[in-house]
C-alpha positions, 0 to 999 in steps of 0.5 A, spaced: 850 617 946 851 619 939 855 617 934 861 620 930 859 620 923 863 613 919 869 617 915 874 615 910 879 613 914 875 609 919 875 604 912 879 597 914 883 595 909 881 590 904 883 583 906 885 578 902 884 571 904 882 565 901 877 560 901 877 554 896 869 552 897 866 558 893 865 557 886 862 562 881 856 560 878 852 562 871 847 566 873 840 565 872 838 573 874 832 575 870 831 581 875 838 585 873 834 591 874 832 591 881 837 593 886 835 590 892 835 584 889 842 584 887 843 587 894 839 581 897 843 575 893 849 578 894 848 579 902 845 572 902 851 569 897 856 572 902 854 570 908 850 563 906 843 566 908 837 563 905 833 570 909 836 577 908 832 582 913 830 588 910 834 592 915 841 590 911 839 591 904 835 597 906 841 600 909 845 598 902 841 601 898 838 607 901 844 608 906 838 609 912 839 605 918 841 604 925 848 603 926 847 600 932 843 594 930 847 593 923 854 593 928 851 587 932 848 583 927 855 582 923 858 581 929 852 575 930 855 572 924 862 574 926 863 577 918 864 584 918 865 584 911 860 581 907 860 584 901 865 587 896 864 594 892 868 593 885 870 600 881 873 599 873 875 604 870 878 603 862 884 606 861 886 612 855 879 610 852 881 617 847 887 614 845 884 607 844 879 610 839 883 615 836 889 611 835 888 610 828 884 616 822 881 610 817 873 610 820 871 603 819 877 602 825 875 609 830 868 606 829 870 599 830 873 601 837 867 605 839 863 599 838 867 594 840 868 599 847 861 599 847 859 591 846 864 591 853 859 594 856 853 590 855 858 584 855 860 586 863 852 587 864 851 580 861 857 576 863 854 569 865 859 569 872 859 577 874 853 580 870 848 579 875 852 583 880 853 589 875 851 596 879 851 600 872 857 599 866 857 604 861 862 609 858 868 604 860 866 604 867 862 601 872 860 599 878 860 591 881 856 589 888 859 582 889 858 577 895 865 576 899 864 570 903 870 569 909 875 566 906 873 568 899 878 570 892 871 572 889 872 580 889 880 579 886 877 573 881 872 578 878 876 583 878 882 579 874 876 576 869 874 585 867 881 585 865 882 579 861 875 581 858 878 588 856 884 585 853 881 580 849 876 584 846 881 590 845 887 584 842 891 588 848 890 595 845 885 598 851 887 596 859 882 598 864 883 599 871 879 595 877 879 595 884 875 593 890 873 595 897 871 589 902 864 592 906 858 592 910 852 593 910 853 598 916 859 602 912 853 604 907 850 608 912 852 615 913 851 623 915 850 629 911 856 631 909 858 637 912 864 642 910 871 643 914 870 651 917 879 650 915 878 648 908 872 648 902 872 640 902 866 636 904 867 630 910 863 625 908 860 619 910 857 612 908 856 611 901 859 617 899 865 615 903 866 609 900 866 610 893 871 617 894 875 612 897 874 607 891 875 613 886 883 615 890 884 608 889 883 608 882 887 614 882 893 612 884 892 605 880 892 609 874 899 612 875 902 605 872 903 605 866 898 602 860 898 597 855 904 599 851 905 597 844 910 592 843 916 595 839 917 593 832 923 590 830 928 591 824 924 592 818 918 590 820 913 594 816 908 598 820 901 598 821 897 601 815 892 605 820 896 606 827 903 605 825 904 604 832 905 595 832 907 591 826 903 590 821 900 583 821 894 582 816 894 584 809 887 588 807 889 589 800 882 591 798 880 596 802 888 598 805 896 600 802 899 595 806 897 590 812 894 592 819 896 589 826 892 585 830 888 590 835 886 595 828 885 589 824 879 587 831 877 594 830 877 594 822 872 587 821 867 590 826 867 597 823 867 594 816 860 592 817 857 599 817 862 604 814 865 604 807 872 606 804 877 608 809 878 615 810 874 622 812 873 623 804 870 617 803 864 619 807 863 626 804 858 627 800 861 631 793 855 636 794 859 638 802 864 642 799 864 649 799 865 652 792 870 647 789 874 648 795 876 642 800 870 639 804 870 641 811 867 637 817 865 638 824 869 635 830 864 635 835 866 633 843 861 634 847 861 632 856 857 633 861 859 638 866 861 637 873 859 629 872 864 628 878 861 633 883 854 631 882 854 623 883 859 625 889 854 628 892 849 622 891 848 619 898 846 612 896 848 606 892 840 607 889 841 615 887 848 612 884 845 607 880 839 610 877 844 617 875 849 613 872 843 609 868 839 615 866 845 619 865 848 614 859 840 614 856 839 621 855 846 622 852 843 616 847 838 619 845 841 626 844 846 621 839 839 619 837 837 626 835 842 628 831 842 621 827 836 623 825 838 630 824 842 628 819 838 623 815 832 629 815 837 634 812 840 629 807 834 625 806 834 617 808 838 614 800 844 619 802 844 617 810 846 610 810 854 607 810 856 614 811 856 620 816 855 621 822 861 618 826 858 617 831 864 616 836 866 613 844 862 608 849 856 612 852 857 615 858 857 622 860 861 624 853 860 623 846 864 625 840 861 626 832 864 628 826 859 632 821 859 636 815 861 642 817 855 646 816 851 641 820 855 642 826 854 648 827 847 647 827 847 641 831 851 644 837 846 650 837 841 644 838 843 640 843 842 644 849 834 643 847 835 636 846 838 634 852 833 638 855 827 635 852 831 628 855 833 629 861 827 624 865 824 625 871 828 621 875 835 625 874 831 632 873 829 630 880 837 628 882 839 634 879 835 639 882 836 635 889 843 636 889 842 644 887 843 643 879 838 645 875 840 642 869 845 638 865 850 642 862 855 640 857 861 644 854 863 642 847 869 643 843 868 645 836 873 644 831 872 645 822 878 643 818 879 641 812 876 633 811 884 632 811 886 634 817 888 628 821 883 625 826 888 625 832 889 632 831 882 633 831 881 630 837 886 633 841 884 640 839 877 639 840 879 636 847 882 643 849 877 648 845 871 643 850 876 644 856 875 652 854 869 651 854 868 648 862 872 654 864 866 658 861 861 654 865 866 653 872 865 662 872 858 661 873 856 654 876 850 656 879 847 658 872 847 651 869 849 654 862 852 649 856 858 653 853 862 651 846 868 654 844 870 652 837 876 654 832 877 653 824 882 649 822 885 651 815 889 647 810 896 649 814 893 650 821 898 649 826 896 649 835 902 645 838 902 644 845 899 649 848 892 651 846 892 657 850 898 661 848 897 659 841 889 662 841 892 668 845 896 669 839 892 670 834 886 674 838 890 679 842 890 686 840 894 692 842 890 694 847 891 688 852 884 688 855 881 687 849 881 681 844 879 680 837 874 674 839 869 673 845 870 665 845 868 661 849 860 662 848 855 660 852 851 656 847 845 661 848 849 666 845 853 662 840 846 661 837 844 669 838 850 669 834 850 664 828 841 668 827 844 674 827 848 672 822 843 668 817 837 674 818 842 679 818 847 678 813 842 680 806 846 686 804 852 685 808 858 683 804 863 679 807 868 683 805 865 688 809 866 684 815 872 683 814 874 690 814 871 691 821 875 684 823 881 688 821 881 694 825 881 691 831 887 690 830 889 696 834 885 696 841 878 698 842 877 704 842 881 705 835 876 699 833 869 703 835 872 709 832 873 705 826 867 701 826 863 708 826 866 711 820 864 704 815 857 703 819 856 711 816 858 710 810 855 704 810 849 705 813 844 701 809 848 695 809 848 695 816 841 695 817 839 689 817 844 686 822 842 691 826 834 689 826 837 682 827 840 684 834 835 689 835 839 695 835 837 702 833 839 702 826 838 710 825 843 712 831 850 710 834 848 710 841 848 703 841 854 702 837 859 699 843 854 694 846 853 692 839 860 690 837 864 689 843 862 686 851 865 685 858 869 677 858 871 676 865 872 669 863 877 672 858 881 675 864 879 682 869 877 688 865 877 684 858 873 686 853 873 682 847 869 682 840 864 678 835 866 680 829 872 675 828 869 669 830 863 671 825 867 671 819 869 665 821 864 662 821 861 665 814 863 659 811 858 654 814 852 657 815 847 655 810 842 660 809 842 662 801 843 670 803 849 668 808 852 664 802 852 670 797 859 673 796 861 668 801 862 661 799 870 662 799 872 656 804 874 658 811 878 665 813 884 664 816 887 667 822 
């Protein structure tokens, strides 16, 4: 007979009994590394056996088995339900971090999210049962004897660690799902001829079942600021809590408890308490406001990918991998930053290297540099990506990790939040650029200068329209979002094409797209003519023929379906720009007079 595959819907609903005899010990696990380890005394503590056969955690670790023996050997033990699978996810991680504008405290914030993660991985009670925890979330594999409170009890002390770490200002979400060793085993999924969705079963099913739970957990509210009463001065830095520390030294007024946490951690590696204290007095642009870089990378389609995984093995070893490589690509571009700036200028400074680890990372730069930065982390993560997830990759049809980034360049004074907020909608820009194309495993950035009086609102989409539409409604005075392989054809094009080229010139070319494509060809034929000399250059840089103008149109202007049916859009407007921060010395000539505005 053949058996149906295990599903969803077949998952009993978790039960809660108690049992008063088990009593958590500190661990004494010198082996967290190895799964079926884990799995093995979580087996043996769950069902009080001295001998696990190989069968069940074979079946828990790479989810392969016979259903059949798995069905009986729990009945045997009359436990059907021996293990229990705990998510936690922490809630509004952005939010917690970007609370507040001062560096010392987003700083303290990462760190102390991070030292969550280790704190989790090592915890003396629940340490040993960690699957993986980083980036804020994890994954826990914990005996479930009969009668036992254990999955609960792990559950409330991952909150109360939260809450106490954080001084109540991050919440984190937990559940759990009683299971068995059988319910790890699975079939290839298979997709519904009546819908593009998967049916999945074993491990697959199981954590898409934890992933609903948290979903639906996370519509609750989170851990809201208590109100501030009367006259009661706020907090210096967030101003969303009373003020109750007085840091006369360093702040104009007091701090409440959880920025004041984060403050006494950040303190330790960062100096002054603004973006201005950072910046080197060489960073600015001609005696203009200096401008930084808001740099918001996230790998693209993370959920799809470990969604695919069939195996708690393939999970663990994703998550492990995923969370190194995007370490070392924070690695690289400290390193970056210290070769540019030499080791005496590098310390107590920029990068802010912000957020827990995970798929995503956020840094905040000199200006110049990060536009640098992004065209390199496409080779950084190549050079990274270990044999283990190229291998997972490549086996679940992706050829790479891609990430989409959001740029934001504004002045040093813009506040943090805002830059957060935009950079989150640029990054989200840029993932719809991969999503046109997911099968071409490309990383793609969209970016956006602020100026002094910058201003996006709510709705990122409609105010980017704003500025970019033309008179004809099919073409565009930008090409945003970019691959980041056309981003960095852009930017060398620019800085080897730019040595007769003044930026007035460029300007004028930006102007005449005001009027629709064909008015903006037009007019850009007759400056180039006039002008030949002056174009030569740029011509050579993008290997156009120089002498003729049958390239003309490829040259200025291509096909943005991701822009909309029949779009054509324009580099022009985004290189003036970008003129500002790109830092070879034949860019700078006749340049350096801050950011151009829309």
């Amino acid at each position: 007979m053949v058996e149906r595959p295990f599903v969803i819907q077949n998952i009993a609903p978790a039960r809660f009994q108690r049992w008063k005899g088990y009593v958590m010990k500190p661990s004494t696990n010198d082996r967290s590394g190895d799964l079926p380890y884990l799995v093995r005394r979580s087996l043996s503590e769950g069902l009080d056996l001295s001998e696990i056969p190989d069968a069940w955690v074979d079946a828990v670790v790479t989810g392969q088995g016979s259903r059949t023996g798995l069905r009986q050997a729990m009945k045997a033990w009359n436990h059907s339900r021996p293990l229990a699978l705990i998510r936690f996810d922490a809630d509004r991680i952005g939010g917690y971090v970007f609370e507040s504008y001062s560096p010392p405290i987003l700083c303290g914030a990462s760190e102390l999210l991070k030292g969550l993660n280790e704190h989790i991985q090592n915890h003396p009670h629940f340490g040993r049962y960690v699957v993986f925890s980083s980036g804020g979330e994890g994954l826990l594999l914990v005996p479930n004897p009969l009668g036992s409170t254990l999955p609960e009890t792990i559950c409330s002390q991952i909150e109360k660690l939260f809450a106490e770490t954080t001084a109540s200002a991050l919440s984190v979400t937990t559940t759990f799902l009683e299971v068995s060793p059988l319910d790890f085993v699975g079939e290839p999924a298979t997709l519904r001829s009546e819908g593009d969705y998967r049916l999945v079963s074993g491990t697959q099913a199981l954590m898409a079942r934890l992933q609903d739970q948290l979903r639906s957990l996370k519509n609750r509210s989170g851990m809201n600021a208590p109100p501030v009463m009367g006259k009661v001065a706020r907090c210096k830095s967030c101003g969303l809590r009373a003020g109750e520390v007085e840091v006369t030294e360093k702040y104009e007024g007091s701090l409440c408890g959880p920025c004041h946490r984060r403050y006494v951690v950040g303190a330790r590696s960062i100096r002054g308490v603004s973006v201005n204290d950072l910046l080197d007095p060489e960073d600015s642009l001609g005696g203009k406001p200096q401008y930084i870089g808001f740099i918001y990378a996230d790998g693209n389609a993370m959920g799809r990918f470990f969604g695919k995984l069939e195996c708690l093995r393939e999970i663990r070893d994703a998550a492990l991998a995923v969370a190194e490589l995007f370490e070392k690509v924070d690695q690289r571009v400290k390193s970056y930053f210290a070769h540019q700036k030499g080791e005496e200028r590098a310390g107590n400074s920029l990068p802010l290297s912000l957020l827990g680890g995970g798929d995503e990372k956020i840094w905040m730069l000199p200006a110049e540099m990060a536009v640098d930065v992004c065209c390199q982390i496409p080779a950084w993560l190549t050079d990274h990506t270990s044999s283990t997830l190229r291998g997972l990759l490549r086996r679940n049809g992706i050829e790479g990790l891609s990430v989409g980034i959001g740029l934001v360049l504004c002045n040093s004074k813009y506040p943090v939040r805002y830059q957060y907020d935009l950079a989150r909608s640029l990054q989200a820009s840029a993932k719809r650029r991969y999503y046109a194309q997911p099968d071409a495993c490309i990383s793609a950035l969209d970016f956006e200068v602020v100026t002094n009086d910058g201003f996006f609102g709510h709705d990122f989409d409609a105010t980017r329209n704003m500025a970019t539409r033309t008179a004809d409604p099919h073409f565009f005075g930008t090409n945003r979002p970019y691959t980041l392989d056309e981003f960095g054809q852009c930017i060398d094009m620019v800085r080897h094409g730019l040595s007769k080229l003044s930026k007035s010139q460029l300007v004028g070319l930006q102007k005449g797209t005001a009027d629709g494509k064909d008015v903006f060809l037009n007019y850009a034929c007759y400056q180039i003519a006039r002008n030949r000399s002056s174009y030569s250059a740029l011509f050579e840089a993008r290997g156009f023929d120089r002498e003729g103008f049958a390239d003309l149109e490829s040259f200025l202007v291509s096909r943005q379906p991701h822009l909309g049916e029949n779009a054509w859009g324009t580099w022009v407007g985004d290189v003036v720009q970008l003129l500002p921060f790109l830092t070879n010395e034949a860019t700078r000539k006749g340049v350096n007079h801050g950011p151009a505005r829309h």
